[in-house]
C-alpha positions as semicolon CSV with decimal commas, in nm:
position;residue;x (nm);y (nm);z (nm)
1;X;-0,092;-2,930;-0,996
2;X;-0,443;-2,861;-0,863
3;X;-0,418;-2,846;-0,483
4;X;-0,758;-2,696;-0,492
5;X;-1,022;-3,012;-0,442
6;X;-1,176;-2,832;-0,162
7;X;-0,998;-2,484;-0,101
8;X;-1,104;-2,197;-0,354
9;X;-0,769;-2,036;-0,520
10;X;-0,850;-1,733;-0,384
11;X;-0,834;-1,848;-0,010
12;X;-0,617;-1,615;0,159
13;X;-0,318;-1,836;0,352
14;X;-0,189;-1,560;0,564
15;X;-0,416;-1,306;0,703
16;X;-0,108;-1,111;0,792
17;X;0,040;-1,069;0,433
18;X;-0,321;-1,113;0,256
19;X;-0,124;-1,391;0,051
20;X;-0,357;-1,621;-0,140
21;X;-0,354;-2,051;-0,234
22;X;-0,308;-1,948;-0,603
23;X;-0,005;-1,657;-0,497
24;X;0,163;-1,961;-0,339
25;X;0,071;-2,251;-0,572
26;X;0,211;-1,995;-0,899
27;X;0,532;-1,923;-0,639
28;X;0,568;-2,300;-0,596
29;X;0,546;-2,354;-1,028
30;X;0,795;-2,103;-1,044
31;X;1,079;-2,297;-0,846
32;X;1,037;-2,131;-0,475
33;X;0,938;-2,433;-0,306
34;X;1,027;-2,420;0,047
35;X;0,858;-2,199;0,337
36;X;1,157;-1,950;0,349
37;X;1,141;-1,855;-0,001
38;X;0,782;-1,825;-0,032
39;X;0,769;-1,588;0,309
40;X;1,058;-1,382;0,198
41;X;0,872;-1,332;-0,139
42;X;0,545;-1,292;0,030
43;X;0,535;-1,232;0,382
44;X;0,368;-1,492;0,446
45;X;0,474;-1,676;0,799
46;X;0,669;-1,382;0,954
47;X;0,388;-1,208;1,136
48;X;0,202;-1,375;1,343
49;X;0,271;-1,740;1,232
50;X;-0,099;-1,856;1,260
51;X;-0,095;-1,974;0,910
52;X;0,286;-2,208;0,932
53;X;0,109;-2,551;0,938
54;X;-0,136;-2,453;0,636
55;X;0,155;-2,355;0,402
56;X;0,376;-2,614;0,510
57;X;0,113;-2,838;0,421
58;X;0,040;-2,689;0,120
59;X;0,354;-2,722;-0,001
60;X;0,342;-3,059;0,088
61;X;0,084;-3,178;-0,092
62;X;0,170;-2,969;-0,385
63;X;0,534;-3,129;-0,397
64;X;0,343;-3,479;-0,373
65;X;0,126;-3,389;-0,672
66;X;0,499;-3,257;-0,871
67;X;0,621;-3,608;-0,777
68;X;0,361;-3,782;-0,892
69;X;0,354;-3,602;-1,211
70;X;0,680;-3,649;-1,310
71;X;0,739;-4,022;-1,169
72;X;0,692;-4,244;-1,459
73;X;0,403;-4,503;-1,381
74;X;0,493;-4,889;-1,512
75;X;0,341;-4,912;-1,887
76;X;0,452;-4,565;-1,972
77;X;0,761;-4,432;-2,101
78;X;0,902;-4,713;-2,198
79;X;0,859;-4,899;-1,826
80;X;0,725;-5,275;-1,825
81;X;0,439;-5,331;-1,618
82;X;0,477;-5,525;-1,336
């Protein structure tokens, strides 16, 4: 999962909670995938909100990227190609 084309790891989401792309990215890998979970762990979202839309997106795009991974593409595993 590399949600990090453009963004450094060590961009800092939530300016409120100091929490970090990688501190939510290694949250995400761990199973807490949905904006609730990662700002009870964190803190991230419950002060001043700014950063909602970033996360949210985040998690987004990293759930994309999980589904990609483990969708099987035609040809592999067994799938005939098209």
């Amino acid at each position: 999962m590399d949600c990090q084309d453009s963004n450094p790891p060590d961009e800092v989401m939530c300016h409120c909670s100091g929490t970090t792309r990688i501190e939510i990215q290694r949250l995400f890998e761990q199973g807490l995938v949905s904006m609730e979970a990662i700002s009870r762990r964190t803190g991230a979202i419950s002060g001043c909100g700014g950063c909602e839309w970033d996360i949210a997106e985040m998690l987004n795009q990293l759930a994309d990227q999980q589904q990609e991974v483990s969708s099987p593409q035609p040809g592999q595993n067994g799938m005939p190609n098209p």
